[in-house]
Residue, then its C-alpha position, 0 to 999 in steps of 0.5 A: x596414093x603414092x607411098x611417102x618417102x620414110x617408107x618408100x627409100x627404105x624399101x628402094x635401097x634395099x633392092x638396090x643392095x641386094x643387087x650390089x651384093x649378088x655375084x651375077x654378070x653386070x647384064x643380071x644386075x642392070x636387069x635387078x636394078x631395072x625390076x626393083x625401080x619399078x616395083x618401088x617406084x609404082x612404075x610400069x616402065x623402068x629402062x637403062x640406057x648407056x653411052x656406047x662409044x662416047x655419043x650414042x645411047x644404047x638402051x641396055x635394060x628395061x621393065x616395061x618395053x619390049x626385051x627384043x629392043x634391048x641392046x638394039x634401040x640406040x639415039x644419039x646424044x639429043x636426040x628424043x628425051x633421052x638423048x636431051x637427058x644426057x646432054x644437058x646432064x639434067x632431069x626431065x620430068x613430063x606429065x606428057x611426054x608424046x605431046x613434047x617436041x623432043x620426043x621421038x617414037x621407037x615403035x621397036x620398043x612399044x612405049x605407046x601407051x606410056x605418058x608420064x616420063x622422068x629422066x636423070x642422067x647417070x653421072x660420074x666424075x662430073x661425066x655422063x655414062x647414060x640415063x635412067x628413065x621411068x614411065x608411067x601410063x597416067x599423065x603425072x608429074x613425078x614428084x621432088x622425092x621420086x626425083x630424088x630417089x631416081x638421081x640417088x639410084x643413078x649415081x650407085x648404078x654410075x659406080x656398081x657397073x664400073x666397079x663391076x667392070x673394073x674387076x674384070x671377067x666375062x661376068x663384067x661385060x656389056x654385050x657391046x658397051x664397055x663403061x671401063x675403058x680397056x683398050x690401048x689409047x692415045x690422047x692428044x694433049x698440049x705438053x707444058x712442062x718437059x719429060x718422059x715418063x712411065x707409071x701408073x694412074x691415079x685419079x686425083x679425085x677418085x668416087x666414093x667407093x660403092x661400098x661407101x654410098x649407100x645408108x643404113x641411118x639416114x638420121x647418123x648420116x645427116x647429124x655427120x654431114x652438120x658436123x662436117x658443114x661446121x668444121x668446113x665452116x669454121x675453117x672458113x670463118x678462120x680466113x675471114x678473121x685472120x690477120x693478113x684478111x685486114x691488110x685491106x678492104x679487098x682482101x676481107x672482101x675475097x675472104x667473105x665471098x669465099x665464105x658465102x658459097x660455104x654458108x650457100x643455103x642451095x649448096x647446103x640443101x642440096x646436101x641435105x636432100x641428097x643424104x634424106x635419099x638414103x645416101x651416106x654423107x660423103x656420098x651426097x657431096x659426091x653426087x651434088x659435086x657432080x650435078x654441079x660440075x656436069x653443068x658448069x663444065x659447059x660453060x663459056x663465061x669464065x666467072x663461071x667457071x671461077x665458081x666451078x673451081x669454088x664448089x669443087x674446093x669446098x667438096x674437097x674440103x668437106x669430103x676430107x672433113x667427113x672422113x675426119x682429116x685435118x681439112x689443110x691436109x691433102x692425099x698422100x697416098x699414091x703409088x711409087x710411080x704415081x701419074x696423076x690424072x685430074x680435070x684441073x688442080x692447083x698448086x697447093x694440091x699438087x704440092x700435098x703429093x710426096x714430091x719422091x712418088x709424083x712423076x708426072x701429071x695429066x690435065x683435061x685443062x690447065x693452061x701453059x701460063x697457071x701456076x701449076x704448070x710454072x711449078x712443074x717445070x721447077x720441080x722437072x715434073x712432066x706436064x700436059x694440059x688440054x687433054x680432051x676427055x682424057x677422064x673418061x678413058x682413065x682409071x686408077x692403077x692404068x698403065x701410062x705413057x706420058x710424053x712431055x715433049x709432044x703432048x702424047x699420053x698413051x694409055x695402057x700401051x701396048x708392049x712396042x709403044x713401051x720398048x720405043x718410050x724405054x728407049x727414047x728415056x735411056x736417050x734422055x738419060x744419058x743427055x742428062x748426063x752429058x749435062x751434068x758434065x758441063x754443069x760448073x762450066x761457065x757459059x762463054x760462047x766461042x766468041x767469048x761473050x759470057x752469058x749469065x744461065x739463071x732460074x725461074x723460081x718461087x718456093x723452097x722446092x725450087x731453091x736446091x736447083x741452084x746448085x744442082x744446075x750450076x745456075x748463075x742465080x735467079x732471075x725471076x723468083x715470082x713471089x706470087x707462088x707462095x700466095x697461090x699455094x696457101x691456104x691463108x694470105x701469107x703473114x709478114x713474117x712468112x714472106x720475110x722469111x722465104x724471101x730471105x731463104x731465097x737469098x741465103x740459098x745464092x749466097x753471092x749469086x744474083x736473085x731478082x724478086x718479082x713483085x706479085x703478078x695477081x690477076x688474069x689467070x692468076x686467081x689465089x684460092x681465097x681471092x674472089x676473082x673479078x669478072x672481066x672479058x678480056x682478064x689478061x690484060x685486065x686488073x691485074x699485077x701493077x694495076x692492082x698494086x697501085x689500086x691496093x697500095x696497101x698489100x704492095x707496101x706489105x710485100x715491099x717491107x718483107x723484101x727490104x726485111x729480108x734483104x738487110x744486109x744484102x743487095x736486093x733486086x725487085x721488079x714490077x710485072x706488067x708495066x705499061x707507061x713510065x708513070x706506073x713505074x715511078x709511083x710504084x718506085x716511090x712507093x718502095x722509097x717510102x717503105x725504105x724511108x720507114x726502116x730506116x727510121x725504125x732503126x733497121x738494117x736496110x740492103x747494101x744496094x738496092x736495084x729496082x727494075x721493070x719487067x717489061x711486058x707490054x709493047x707500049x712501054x718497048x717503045x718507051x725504053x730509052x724514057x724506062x731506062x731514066x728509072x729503071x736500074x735494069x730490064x727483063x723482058x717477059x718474053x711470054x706476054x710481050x709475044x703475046x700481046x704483040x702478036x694478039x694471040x692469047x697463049x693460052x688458047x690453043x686455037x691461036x696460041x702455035x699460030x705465031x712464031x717468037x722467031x718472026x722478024x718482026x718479033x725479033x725486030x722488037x726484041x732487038x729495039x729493047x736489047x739496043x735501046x738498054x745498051x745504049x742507055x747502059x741498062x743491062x736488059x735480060x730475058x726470062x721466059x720460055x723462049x730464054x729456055x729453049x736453045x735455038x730460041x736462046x742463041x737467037x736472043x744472044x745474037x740480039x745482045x742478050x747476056x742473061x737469060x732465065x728459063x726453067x731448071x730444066x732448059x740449064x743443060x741444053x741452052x748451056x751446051x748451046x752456048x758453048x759451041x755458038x759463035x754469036x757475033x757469026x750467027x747475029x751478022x747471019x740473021x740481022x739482014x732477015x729482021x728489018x723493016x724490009x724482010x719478007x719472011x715469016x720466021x727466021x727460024x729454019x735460017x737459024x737451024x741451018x747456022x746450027x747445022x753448019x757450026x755444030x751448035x746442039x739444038 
């Protein structure tokens, strides 16, 4: 009979800690760990196999088969039971393992006579490093807490050998395997916020320490996991019993969804399994994340990766509750020249770092479009996104490289790669320079057309950058931000408050509030996110104003609030028809009338415009501009509807050109069609912000443009030496209906060339 599990963890975890705390080489203590599995396990067979160069495994250790095969049997990734182990990141537990179709016999390891098999993957960070495996000569099934040990004593070894390997030494080599990365690496990436940058790395969710993992009191550690569960909990309720969660019915809604995955009785369970196995609590987070993680990564279906983002917040969340911190408070403590590394992160964790330290951040995803990205290009942080894999080849305390105008991240560069990045920032520096030159200089091409350079924005942080950057105002403040970086929807009296901060910060300067633009990519932390296939062009921004009318009039009372005494510019995002934008309109009239019955001071003017978006409403611009009081073209969406190409998929997204002619043909429709119905029309985006791009838009008849802090100093300069009316005659024969181009691009850099205009 198999010994019961009160006495049987007990006897593992000793084993195991009394390999953690030899000094032997790592070989020594895989062999230890290997020995003590199946002495405790009752096991004939206990055998480690590690990943070797990302995709194949190599059997690194073993009691049970044959020593010659160590280091020499290798299998790819599903390949035989032990390659499906690791490629699904799940357990496989036989009571027949030859008569399985997977299996595949390694005659070099003399595993014939053995039946029984139990697999778990080795598992940190949500990766993969390799897989543990015991066997048996009796055809049994392993039952849930041998299952359960196994999974406990993968997770410590994942965090002994790269500890081990992290302290460096001959001691702490792998004959052939290295689970530490070392060497200097280059990752591809995708750059989304501009810069250069040289520091070190920080995991933005580093493990649990090996010293942290493993319990001397299981009853201590599950009365501490309880009282985290509450705190977690409670916090929750918090949401759901709040004032801004009665602003409507789909808000309660978001906030009770949010607040089943906290009360989840399989999340809670799994918990508690992981912590009766002999780990400590935080341990057991960590472990339950990561089972999680390394299976939901591999979905497609975006709800379920919306989920993945819900239970990595809330063992955020409850890990920061066991150590005892305050749960709405993040981790400050990085090094002065922190880059931080991270699979995703949002805008309010990146907010949490000291903005004086946080030089630059890495993504496994992000997308060109996510809040965090608009913030990083606010604030001048560098940004890439899409860097495949990049966890696995990082540890905190790396040295770093990471090149925000490529998309490059090198990785414990060597000596040459840093002296030509050092130079190529001494370059940036005194570009930046030159920029601060002309700062206060007004924008005048030479042909004497005044150009208005505003910013994007949508926090404090980004307020002083009026100044700094000699910006003419702001030409979009999304207003969405300050939902997005919040724990709880914001109360009337905070958005009141940042939107009057907003103005005061102007002063005479113009600032256009968007109204919010929820939705699609756009999910607020303590929203729920609706399932759709095609969420960009969803419910989403108007639409989900007009549905919840309710958190609309909520927001456009703040606006009229804050804007007493002032003029006041608002838009609405994503329109599509011109009915959207009278109702809407009526239903900032409505919140009007109510003020000014209440007694209120109400705005000296009042204008009211439409962010166009959608191709739909350009072909109804001369109908919009009977409405509207002006037009901003979102040229991110417009391009990208127009184009059918999600700008956030990187397989499609570099395969149009902003500078096709038969993208220019209709921002040049929109340009003509405001000017003739004397509506003034601007453009805000990425495109407004990149120089050849912006003289292009200027040439069209575009007079204002809004882009990032950023893109003030170069487009200015290319403002300065631009004849626009030499450059529209230059390109307007190339984007008619007749034009057999593919960009106008190279014709543009060609006019640069010639007039000495800084592209």
């Amino acid at each position: 009979m198999e010994p019961n599990i009160t006495k049987k963890v007990p006897r593992l975890m000793r084993a195991i800690r009394a390999a953690m705390a030899g000094s032997e080489s790592v070989q020594e203590r895989l062999d230890h760990f290997v020995e003590a599995i199946t002495d405790s396990m009752n096991v004939k067979v206990s055998s480690i196999y590690l990943l070797r160069d990302g995709d194949e495994l190599e059997l690194s250790a073993t009691q049970g088969l044959k020593r010659s095969a160590v280091h020499k049997t290798r299998m790819k990734k599903g390949e035989g039971l032990v390659g499906h182990v690791a490629l699904t990141a799940r357990p496989l537990n036989l009571d027949d393992a030859p008569s399985h179709p997977l299996f595949s016999y390694r005659p070099e390891t003399g595993e014939d006579p053995f039946k029984s098999f139990l697999g778990v993957p080795i598992l940190r960070g949500g990766r993969t490093l390799g897989v543990l495996v015991v066997q048996s000569r009796d055809a049994r099934r392993f039952d849930e807490d041998e299952v359960e040990d196994m999974l406990t004593v993968a997770m410590v070894l994942a965090e002994i050998i790269v500890d081990d390997e992290r302290l460096g030494g001959k001691k702490a080599k792998l004959k052939g395997i290295s689970l530490k990365p070392t060497k200097p690496e280059t990752i591809k990436g995708k750059a989304f916020a501009d810069g250069l940058v040289h520091g070190h790395a920080y995991l933005h969710l580093p493990p649990v320490p090996p010293a942290n993992l493993l319990s001397d009191n299981i009853a201590a550690e599950e009365a501490r996991l309880e009282v985290g569960i509450s705190v977690l909990r409670a916090s929750v309720d918090a949401m759901v019993s709040g004032e801004a969660a009665s602003i409507s019915r789909a808000s309660k809604d978001i906030y009770e969804s949010y607040r089943m995955f906290a009360y989840d009785r399989k999340w809670v369970g799994r918990l508690r399994e992981a912590v009766h196995s002999g780990l400590t609590a935080e341990a057991a987070v960590e472990r339950v994340r990561n089972e999680h993680r390394a299976r939901l990564m591999k979905a497609r279906d975006p709800y379920l990766r919306a989920r993945l983002h819900d239970l990595e917040d809330l063992a955020n969340r409850l890990i920061r509750a066991l150590m005892g911190e305050n749960i709405s408070i993040g981790n400050k403590n990085i090094s002065d020249d922190a880059i931080i590394f991270a699979r995703d992160i949002g805008p309010a964790e990146l907010l949490d770092y000291d903005r004086d330290k946080l030089l630059g951040l890495v993504l496994e995803e992000g997308a060109a479009s996510s809040h965090t990205a608009i913030i990083c290009q606010a604030i001048g942080i560098p940004l890439i996104g899409r860097a495949d894999g990049v966890l696995d080849h990082i540890e905190t305390g790396d040295a770093v490289l990471l090149d925000g105008e490529t998309g490059f991240v090198h990785i414990r560069p060597l000596e040459t790669q840093v002296s030509a990045f050092q130079m190529r920032m001494n370059i940036r520096g005194e570009m930046t320079r030159a920029y601060d030159a002309i700062r206060l200089q007004r924008a005048v091409t030479k042909d004497g057309r005044k150009i208005s350079l505003q910013l994007n924005a949508g926090l404090l942080v980004d307020l002083p950058q009026i100044e700094l950057s000699g910006a003419d105002g702001i030409g979009l403040f999304r207003t969405e931000f300050q939902f997005m970086v919040s724990e709880f929807m914001p109360k009337l009296a905070e958005q009141t408050e940042l939107y009057r901060q907003a103005l005061e910060a102007a002063g005479d300067r113009p600032v256009t509030f968007r109204t919010l633009d929820l939705g699609g990519d756009k999910i607020l932390p303590y929203m729920d996110p609706v399932p759709e296939e095609n969420p960009a062009i969803g419910w989403r921004a108007i639409r989900i104003a007009l549905d919840r009318p309710g958190l609309m009039r909520y927001q456009l009372r703040a606006l009229i609030a804050a804007g007493a005494k002032r003029n006041l510019r608002v838009m609405f995002p994503m329109v599509a028809t011109v009915d959207e934008f009278v109702e809407a309109r009526a239903l900032f009239d409505i919140e009007v009338k109510r003020a000014s019955k209440l007694g209120q001071d109400l705005p000296h003017k009042i204008e009211i415009g439409v962010m166009l978006e959608t191709p739909s409403l350009a072909w109804q611009i001369n109908a919009i501009c009977d409405h509207a009081d002006f037009v901003s073209v979102g040229a991110n969406d417009l391009m990208q509807f127009f184009f059918a190409a999600d700008r956030d998929n990187a397989r499609v997204a570099d395969r149009y050109d902003p500078l096709h002619p038969a993208a220019l043909s209709i921002m040049k429709f929109i340009s003509d069609g405001c000017r003739k119905n004397g509506k003034s029309a601007a453009v805000c985006g990425a495109m407004a912000s990149r120089p050849l791009e912006a003289i292009t838009l200027i040439a069209l008849g575009y007079d204002s443009l809004s882009m990032p802090v950023t893109g003030i100093g170069p487009v200015k300069s290319a403002v300065l030496a631009l004849d626009a009316e030499k450059l529209r005659a230059r390109i307007a024969p190339l984007i008619t209906l007749q034009s057999r181009l593919s960009t106008v691009r190279d014709e543009v850099k060609a006019f640069c060339m010639e007039e000495g205009v800084p592209i």
